[in-house]
Short mmCIF file of the C-alpha atoms (twelve columns), coordinates in Angstrom:
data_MODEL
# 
_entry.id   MODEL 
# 
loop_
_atom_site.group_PDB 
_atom_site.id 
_atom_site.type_symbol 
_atom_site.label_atom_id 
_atom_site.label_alt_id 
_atom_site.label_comp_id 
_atom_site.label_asym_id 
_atom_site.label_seq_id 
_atom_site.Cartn_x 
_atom_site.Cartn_y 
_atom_site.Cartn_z 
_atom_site.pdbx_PDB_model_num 
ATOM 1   C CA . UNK A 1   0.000   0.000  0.000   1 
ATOM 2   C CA . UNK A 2   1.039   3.544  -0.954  1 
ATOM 3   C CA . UNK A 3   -0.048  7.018  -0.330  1 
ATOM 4   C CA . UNK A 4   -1.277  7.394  -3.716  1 
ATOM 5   C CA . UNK A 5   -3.740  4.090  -3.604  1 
ATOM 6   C CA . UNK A 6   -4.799  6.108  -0.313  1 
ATOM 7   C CA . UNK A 7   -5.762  9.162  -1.949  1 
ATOM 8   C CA . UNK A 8   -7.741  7.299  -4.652  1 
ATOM 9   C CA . UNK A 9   -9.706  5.665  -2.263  1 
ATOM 10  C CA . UNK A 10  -10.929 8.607  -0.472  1 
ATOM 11  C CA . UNK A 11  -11.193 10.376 -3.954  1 
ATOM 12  C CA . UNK A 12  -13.691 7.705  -5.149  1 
ATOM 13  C CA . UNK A 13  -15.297 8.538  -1.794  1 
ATOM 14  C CA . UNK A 14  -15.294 12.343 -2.156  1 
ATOM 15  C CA . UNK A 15  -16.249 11.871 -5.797  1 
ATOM 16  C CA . UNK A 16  -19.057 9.300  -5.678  1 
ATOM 17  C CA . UNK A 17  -17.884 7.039  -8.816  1 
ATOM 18  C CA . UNK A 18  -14.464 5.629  -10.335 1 
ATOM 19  C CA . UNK A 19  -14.928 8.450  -13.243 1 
ATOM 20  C CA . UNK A 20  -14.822 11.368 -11.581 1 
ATOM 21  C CA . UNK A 21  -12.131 9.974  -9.359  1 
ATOM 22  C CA . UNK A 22  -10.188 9.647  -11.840 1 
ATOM 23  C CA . UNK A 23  -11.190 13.497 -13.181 1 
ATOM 24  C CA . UNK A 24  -10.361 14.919 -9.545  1 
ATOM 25  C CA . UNK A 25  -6.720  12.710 -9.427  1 
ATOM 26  C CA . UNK A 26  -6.231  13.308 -13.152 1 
ATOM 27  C CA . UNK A 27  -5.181  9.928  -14.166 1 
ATOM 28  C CA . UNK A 28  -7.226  7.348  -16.371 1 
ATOM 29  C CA . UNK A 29  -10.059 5.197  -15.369 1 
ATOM 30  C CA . UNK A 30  -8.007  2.168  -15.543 1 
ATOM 31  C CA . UNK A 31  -5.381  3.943  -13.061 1 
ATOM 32  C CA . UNK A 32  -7.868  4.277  -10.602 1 
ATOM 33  C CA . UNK A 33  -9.333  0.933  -10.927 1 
ATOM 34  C CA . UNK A 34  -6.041  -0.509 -10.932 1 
ATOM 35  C CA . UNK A 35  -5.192  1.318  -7.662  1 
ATOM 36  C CA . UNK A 36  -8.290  -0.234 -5.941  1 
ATOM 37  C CA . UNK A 37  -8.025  -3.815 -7.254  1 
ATOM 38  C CA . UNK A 38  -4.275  -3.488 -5.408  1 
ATOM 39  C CA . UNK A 39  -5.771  -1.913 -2.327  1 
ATOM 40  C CA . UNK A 40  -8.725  -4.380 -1.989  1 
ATOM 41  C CA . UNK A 41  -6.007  -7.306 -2.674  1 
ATOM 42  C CA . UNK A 42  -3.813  -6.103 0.212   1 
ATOM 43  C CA . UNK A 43  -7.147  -5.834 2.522   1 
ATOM 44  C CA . UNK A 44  -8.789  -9.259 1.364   1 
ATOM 45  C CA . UNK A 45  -11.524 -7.210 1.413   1 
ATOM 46  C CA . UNK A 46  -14.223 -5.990 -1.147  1 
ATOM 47  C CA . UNK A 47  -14.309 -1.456 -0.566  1 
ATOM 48  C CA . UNK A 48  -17.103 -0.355 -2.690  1 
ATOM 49  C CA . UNK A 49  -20.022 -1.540 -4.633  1 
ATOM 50  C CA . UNK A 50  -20.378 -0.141 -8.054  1 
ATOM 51  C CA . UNK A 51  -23.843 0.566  -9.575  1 
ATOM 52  C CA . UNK A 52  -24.811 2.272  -12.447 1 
ATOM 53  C CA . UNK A 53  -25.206 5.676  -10.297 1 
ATOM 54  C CA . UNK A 54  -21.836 5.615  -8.846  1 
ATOM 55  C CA . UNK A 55  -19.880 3.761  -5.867  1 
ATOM 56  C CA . UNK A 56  -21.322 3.237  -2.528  1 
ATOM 57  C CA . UNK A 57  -18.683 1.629  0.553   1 
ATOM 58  C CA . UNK A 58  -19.111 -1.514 1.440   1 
ATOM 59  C CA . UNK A 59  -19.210 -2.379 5.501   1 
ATOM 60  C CA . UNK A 60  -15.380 -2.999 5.336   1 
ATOM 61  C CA . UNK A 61  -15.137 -0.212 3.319   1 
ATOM 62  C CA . UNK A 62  -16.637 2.325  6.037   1 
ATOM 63  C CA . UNK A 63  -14.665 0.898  8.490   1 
ATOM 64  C CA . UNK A 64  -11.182 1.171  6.552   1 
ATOM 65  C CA . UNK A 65  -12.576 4.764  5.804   1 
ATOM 66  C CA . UNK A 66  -11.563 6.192  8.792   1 
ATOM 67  C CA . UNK A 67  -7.892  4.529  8.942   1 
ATOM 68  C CA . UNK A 68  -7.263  5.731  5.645   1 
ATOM 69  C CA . UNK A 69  -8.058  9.622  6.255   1 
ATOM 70  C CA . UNK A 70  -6.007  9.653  9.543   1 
ATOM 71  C CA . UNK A 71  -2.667  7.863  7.434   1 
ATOM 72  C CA . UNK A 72  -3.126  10.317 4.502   1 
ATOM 73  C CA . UNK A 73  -3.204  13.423 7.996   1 
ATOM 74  C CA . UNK A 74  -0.272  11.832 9.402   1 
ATOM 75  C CA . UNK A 75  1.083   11.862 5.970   1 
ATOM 76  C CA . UNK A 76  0.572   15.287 5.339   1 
ATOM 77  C CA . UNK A 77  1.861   16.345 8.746   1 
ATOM 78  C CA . UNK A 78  4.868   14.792 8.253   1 
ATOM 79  C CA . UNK A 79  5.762   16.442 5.235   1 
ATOM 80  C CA . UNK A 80  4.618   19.554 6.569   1 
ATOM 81  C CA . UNK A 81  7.345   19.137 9.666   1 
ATOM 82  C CA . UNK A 82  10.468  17.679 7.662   1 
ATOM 83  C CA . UNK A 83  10.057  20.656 5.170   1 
ATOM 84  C CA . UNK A 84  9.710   23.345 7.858   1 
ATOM 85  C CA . UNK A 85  12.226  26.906 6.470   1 
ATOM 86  C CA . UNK A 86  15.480  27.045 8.074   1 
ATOM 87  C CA . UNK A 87  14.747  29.993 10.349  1 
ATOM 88  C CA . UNK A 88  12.096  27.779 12.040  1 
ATOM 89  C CA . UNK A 89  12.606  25.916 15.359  1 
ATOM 90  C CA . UNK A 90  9.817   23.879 16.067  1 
ATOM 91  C CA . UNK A 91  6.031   23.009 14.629  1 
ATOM 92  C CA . UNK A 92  2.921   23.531 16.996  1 
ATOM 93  C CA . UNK A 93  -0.581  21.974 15.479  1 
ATOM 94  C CA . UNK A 94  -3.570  23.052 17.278  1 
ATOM 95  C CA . UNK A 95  -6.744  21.450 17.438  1 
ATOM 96  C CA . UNK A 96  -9.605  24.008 18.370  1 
ATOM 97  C CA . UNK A 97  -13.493 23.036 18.521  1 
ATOM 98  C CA . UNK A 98  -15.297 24.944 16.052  1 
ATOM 99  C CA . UNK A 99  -16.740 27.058 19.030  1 
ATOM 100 C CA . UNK A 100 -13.689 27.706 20.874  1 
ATOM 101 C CA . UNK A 101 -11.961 29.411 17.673  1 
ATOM 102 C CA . UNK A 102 -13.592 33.151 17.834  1 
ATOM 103 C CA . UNK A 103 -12.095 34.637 20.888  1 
ATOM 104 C CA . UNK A 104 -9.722  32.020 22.767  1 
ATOM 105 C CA . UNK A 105 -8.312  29.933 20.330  1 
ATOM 106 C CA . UNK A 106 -7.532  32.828 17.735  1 
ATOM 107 C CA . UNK A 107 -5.871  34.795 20.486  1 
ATOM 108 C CA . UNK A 108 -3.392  31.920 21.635  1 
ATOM 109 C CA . UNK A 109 -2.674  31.353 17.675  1 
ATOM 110 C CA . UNK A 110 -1.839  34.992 17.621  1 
ATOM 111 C CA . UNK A 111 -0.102  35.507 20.472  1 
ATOM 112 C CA . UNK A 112 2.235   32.243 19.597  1 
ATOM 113 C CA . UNK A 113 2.807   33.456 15.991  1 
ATOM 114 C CA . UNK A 114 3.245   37.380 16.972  1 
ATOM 115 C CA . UNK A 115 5.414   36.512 20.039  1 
ATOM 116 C CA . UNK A 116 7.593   33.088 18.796  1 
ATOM 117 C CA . UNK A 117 7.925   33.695 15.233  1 
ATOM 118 C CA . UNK A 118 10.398  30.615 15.470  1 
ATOM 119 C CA . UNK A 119 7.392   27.955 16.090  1 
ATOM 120 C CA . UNK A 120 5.387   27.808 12.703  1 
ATOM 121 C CA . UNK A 121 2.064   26.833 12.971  1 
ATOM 122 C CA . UNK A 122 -1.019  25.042 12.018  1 
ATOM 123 C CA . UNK A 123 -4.704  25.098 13.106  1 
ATOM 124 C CA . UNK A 124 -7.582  22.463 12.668  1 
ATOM 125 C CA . UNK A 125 -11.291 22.872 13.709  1 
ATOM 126 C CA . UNK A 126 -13.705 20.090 14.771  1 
ATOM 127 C CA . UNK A 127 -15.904 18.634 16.882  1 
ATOM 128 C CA . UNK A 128 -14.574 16.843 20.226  1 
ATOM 129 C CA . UNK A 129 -14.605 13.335 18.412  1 
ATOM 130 C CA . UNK A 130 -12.154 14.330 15.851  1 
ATOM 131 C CA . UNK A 131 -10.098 16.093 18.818  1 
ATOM 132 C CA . UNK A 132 -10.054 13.702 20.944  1 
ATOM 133 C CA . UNK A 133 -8.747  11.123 17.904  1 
ATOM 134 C CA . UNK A 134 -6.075  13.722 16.711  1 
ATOM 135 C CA . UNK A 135 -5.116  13.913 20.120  1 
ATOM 136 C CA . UNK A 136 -4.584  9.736  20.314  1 
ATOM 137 C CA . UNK A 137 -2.748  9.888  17.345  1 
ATOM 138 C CA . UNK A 138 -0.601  12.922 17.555  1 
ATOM 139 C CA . UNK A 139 -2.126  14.188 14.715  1 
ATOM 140 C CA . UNK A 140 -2.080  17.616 16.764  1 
ATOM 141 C CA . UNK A 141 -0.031  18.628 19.976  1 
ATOM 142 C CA . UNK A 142 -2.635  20.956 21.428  1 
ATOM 143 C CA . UNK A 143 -6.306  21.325 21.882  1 
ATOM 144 C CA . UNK A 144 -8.342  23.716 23.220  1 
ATOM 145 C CA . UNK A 145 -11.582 21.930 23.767  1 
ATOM 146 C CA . UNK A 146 -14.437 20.859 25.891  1 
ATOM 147 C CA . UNK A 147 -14.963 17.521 27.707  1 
ATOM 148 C CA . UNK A 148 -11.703 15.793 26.576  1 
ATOM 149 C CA . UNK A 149 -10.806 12.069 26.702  1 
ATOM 150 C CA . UNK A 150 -6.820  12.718 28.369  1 
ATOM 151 C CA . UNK A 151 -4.604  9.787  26.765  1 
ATOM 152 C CA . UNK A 152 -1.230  9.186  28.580  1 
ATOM 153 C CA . UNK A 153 1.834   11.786 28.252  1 
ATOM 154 C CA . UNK A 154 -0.533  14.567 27.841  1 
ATOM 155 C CA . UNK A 155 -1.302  17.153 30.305  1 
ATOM 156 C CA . UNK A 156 -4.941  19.320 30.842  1 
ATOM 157 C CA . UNK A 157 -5.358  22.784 31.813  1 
ATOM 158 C CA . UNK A 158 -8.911  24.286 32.953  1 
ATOM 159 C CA . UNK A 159 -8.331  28.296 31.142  1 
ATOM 160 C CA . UNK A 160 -12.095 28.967 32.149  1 
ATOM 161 C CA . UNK A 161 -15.680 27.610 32.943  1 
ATOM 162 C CA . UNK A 162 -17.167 29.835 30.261  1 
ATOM 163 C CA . UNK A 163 -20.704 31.459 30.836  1 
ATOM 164 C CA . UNK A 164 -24.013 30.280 28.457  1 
ATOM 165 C CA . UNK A 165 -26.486 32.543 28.456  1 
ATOM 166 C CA . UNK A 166 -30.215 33.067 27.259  1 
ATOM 167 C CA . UNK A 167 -30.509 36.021 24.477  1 
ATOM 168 C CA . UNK A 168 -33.119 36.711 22.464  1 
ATOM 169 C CA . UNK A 169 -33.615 39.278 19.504  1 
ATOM 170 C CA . UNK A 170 -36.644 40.782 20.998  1 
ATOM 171 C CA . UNK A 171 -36.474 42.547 24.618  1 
ATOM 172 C CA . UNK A 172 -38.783 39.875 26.663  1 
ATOM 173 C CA . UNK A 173 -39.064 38.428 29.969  1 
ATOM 174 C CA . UNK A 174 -38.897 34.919 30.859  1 
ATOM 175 C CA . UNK A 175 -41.207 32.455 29.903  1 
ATOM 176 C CA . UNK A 176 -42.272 28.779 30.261  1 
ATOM 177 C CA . UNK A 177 -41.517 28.235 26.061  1 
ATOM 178 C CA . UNK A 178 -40.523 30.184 23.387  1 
ATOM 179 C CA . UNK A 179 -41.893 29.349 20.459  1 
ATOM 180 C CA . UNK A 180 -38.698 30.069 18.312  1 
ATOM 181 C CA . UNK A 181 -36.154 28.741 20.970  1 
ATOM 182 C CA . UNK A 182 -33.127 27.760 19.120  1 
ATOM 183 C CA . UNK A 183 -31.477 24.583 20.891  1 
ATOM 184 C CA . UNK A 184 -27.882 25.029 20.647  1 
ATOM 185 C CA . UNK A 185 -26.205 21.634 22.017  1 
ATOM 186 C CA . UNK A 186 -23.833 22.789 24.923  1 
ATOM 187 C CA . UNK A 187 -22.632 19.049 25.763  1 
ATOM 188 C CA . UNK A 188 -23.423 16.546 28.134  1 
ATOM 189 C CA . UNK A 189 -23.342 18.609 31.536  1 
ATOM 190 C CA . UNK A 190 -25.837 21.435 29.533  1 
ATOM 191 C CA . UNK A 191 -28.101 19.033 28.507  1 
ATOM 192 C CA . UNK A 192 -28.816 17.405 32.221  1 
ATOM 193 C CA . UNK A 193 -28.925 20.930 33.768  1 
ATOM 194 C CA . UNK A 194 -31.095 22.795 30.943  1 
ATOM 195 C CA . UNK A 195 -33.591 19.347 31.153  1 
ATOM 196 C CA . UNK A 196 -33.884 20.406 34.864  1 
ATOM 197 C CA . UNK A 197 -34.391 24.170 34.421  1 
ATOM 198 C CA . UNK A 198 -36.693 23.836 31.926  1 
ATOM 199 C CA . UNK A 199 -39.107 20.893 32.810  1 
ATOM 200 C CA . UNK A 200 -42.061 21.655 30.992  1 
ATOM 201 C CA . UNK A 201 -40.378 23.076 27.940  1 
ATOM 202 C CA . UNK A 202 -41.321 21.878 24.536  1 
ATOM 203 C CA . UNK A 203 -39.417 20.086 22.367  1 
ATOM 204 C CA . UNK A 204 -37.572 22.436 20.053  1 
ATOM 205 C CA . UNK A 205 -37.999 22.055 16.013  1 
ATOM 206 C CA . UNK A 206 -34.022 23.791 15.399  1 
ATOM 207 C CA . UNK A 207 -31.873 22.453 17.032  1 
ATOM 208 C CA . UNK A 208 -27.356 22.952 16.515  1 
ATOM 209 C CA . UNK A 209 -24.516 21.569 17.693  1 
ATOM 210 C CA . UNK A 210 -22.652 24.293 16.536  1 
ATOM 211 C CA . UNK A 211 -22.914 27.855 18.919  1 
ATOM 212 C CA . UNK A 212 -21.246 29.732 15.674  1 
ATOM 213 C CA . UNK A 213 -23.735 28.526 13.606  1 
ATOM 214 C CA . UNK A 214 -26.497 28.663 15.654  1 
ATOM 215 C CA . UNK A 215 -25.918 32.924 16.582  1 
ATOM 216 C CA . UNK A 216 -25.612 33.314 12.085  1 
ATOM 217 C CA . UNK A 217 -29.105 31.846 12.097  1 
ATOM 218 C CA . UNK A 218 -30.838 33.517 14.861  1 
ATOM 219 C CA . UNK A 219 -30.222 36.710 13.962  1 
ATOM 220 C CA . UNK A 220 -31.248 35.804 10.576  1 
ATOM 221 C CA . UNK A 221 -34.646 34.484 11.547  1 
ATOM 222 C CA . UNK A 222 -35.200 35.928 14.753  1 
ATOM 223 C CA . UNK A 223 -35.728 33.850 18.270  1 
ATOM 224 C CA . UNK A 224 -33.789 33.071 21.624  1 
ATOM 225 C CA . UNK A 225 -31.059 30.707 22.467  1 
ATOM 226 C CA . UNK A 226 -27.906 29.728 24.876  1 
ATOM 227 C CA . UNK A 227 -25.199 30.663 23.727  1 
ATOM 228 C CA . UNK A 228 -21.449 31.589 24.808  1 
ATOM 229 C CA . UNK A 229 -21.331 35.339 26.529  1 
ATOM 230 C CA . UNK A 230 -18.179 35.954 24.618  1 
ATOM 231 C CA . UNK A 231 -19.812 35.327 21.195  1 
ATOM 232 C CA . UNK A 232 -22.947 37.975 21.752  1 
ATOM 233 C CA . UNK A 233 -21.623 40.602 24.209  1 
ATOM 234 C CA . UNK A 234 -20.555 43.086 20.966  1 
ATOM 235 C CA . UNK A 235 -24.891 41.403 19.854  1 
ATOM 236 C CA . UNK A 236 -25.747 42.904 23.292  1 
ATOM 237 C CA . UNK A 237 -24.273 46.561 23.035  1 
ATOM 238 C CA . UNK A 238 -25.336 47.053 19.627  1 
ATOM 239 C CA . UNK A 239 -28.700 45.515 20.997  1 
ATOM 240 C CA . UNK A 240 -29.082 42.946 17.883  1 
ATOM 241 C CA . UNK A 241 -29.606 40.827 20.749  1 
ATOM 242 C CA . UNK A 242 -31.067 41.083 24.289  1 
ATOM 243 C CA . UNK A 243 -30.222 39.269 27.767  1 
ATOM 244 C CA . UNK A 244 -33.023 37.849 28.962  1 
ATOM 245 C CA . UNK A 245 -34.005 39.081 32.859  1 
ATOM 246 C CA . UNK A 246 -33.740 36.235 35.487  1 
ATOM 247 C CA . UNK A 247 -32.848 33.384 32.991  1 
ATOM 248 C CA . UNK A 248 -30.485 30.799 34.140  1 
ATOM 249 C CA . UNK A 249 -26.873 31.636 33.477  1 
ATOM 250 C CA . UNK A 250 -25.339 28.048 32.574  1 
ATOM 251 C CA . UNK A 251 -21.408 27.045 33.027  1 
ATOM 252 C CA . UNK A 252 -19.086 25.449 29.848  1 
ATOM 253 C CA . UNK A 253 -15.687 24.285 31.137  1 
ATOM 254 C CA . UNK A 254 -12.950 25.083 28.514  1 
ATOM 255 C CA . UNK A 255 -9.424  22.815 28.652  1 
ATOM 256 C CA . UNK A 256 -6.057  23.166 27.074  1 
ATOM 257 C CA . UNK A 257 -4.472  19.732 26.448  1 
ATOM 258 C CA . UNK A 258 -0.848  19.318 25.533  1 
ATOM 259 C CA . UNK A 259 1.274   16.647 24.047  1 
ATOM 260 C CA . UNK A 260 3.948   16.165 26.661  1 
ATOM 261 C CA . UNK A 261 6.359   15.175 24.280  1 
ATOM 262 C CA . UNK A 262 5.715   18.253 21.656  1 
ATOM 263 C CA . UNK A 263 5.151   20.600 24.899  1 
ATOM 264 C CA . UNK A 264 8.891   19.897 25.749  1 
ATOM 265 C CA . UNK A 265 10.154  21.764 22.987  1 
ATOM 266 C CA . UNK A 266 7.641   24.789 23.621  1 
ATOM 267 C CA . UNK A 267 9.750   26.885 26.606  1 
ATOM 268 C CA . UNK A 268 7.031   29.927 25.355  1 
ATOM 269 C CA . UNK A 269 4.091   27.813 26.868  1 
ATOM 270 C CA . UNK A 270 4.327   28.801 30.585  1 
ATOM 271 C CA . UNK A 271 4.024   32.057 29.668  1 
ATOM 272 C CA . UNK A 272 1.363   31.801 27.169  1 
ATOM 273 C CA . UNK A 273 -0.391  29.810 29.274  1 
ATOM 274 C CA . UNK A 274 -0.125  32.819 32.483  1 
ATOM 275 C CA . UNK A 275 -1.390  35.269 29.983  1 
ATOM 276 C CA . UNK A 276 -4.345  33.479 29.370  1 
ATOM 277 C CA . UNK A 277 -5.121  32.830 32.654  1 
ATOM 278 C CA . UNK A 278 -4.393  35.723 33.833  1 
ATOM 279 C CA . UNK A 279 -6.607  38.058 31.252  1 
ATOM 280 C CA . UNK A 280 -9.677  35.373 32.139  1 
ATOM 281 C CA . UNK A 281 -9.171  36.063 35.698  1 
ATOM 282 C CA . UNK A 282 -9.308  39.759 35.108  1 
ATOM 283 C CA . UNK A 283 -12.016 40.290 31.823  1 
ATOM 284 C CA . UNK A 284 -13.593 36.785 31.532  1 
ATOM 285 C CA . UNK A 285 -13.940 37.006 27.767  1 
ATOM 286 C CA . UNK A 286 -11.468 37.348 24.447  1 
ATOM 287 C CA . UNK A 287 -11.886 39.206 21.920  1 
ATOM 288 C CA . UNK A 288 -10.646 40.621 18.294  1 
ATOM 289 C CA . UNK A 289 -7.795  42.875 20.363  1 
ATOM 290 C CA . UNK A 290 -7.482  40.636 22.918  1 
ATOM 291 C CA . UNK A 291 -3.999  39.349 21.937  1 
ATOM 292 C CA . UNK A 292 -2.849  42.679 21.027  1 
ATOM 293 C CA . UNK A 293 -3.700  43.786 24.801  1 
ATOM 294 C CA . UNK A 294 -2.307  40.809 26.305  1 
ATOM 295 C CA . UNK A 295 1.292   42.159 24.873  1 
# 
């Protein structure tokens, strides 16, 4: 097996059929059906079913599916790192959840790249399953994330329990339902306390599991929702938005993990790491000139 029979077989994924694979990788039909006939012989197992509308994965097929993107990650790490500019010391990759990014994780991006110009970087969103696997692999060396699964030779930091609140883009009091409540998915600790503050609440028809998301399409449509103080307080002066009175105020914790290992060649992260702290001690919230205040 090879990297390029790796990238075909997620191509045929991406692409849906062995033609347009072969379109996307720009090599023949017969390449790309060549490539698979290998890969299948080297599994023992049969990857996709072809029908006249395209390919669809087999069982083994999903289950390879997953191995396959994480090698062709590691792959492209590694030539990322062994082809790092000569004026560069050391490579940090950062895992962020989508929801951390605005506010906390762009500010410790900045204030790494701003600060230790000798550390290049690179940044990847996702939910806390993909963390959590990037994390097992070494696929990153930090995470800034919620609810993490710790592996051995990495180390957590609590930065900040980080305060949900109810908004709404009409100035109301508190109710028993709001019709256009917007469920925004806060994790597992949310879900058990919002079930208990809100017994007789309906069961709501929008529902994310994205915060970012889930603030672009309320104030498109209108409605109320949790969501992260630190994403709606600029919402709430501009009054786009509105707190509303006597609503429960509900707790996220955010973590830093690091790769003990990667962390060892970081002698910057101490201080980052009292910065942080430090500024969420004193202002509870990041934003865009956060960084440039923390130097």
């Amino acid at each position: 097996m090879n990297f390029q029979t790796l990238q075909t077989f997620l191509a045929i994924i991406e692409a849906g059929s062995l033609v347009r694979a072969a379109e996307r990788l720009h090599v023949t039909q017969s390449t790309v059906t060549a490539r698979l006939k290998n890969l299948e012989d080297d599994l023992g197992q049969k990857l996709f079913v072809r029908r006249k509308s395209g390919t669809e994965l087999t069982s083994p097929g999903f289950k390879f599916q997953r191995y396959a993107q994480l090698m062709s990650d590691l792959w492209r790490q590694a030539r990322e790192e062994t082809a790092l500019p000569a004026n560069i010391d050391t490579m940090c990759n950062i895992g962020c959840h989508f929801d951390l990014w605005p506010g906390l994780g762009k500010t410790l991006f900045d204030e790494v790249k701003n600060e230790h110009p000798g550390t290049a970087l690179s940044a990847w969103p996702g939910e806390q399953t993909d963390i959590d696997r990037w994390l097992g692999t070494g696929l990153v060396d930090a995470a800034i994330c919620y609810a993490p699964k710790v592996h051995e030779n990495q180390t957590i930091t609590t930065l900040h329990e980080e305060p949900l609140i109810l908004v709404s883009t009409r100035k109301r009091e508190l109710m028993r339902w709001d019709p256009d409540y917007i469920y925004v998915d806060g994790g597992e600790e949310f879900r058990i306390q919002h079930a208990a503050t809100y017994p007789d609440g309906d069961t709501p028809t929008v529902i994310f599991g994205c915060a970012v998301w889930a603030l672009e399409y309320l104030l498109e449509t209108g409605g109320s929702a949790y969501l992260p103080q630190r994403l709606v307080d600029e919402h709430l002066m501009n009054q786009s938005l509105f707190s509303v009175p006597k609503a429960e105020t509900f707790k996220r914790r955010v973590y830093l993990i690091t790769n003990d290992g990667a962390a060892k060649e970081w002698p910057w992260l101490g201080d980052i790491l009292k910065k942080l702290t430090q500024h969420l001690a004193n202002d509870g919230n990041f934003d865009a000139s956060t960084a440039s205040r923390m130097r």
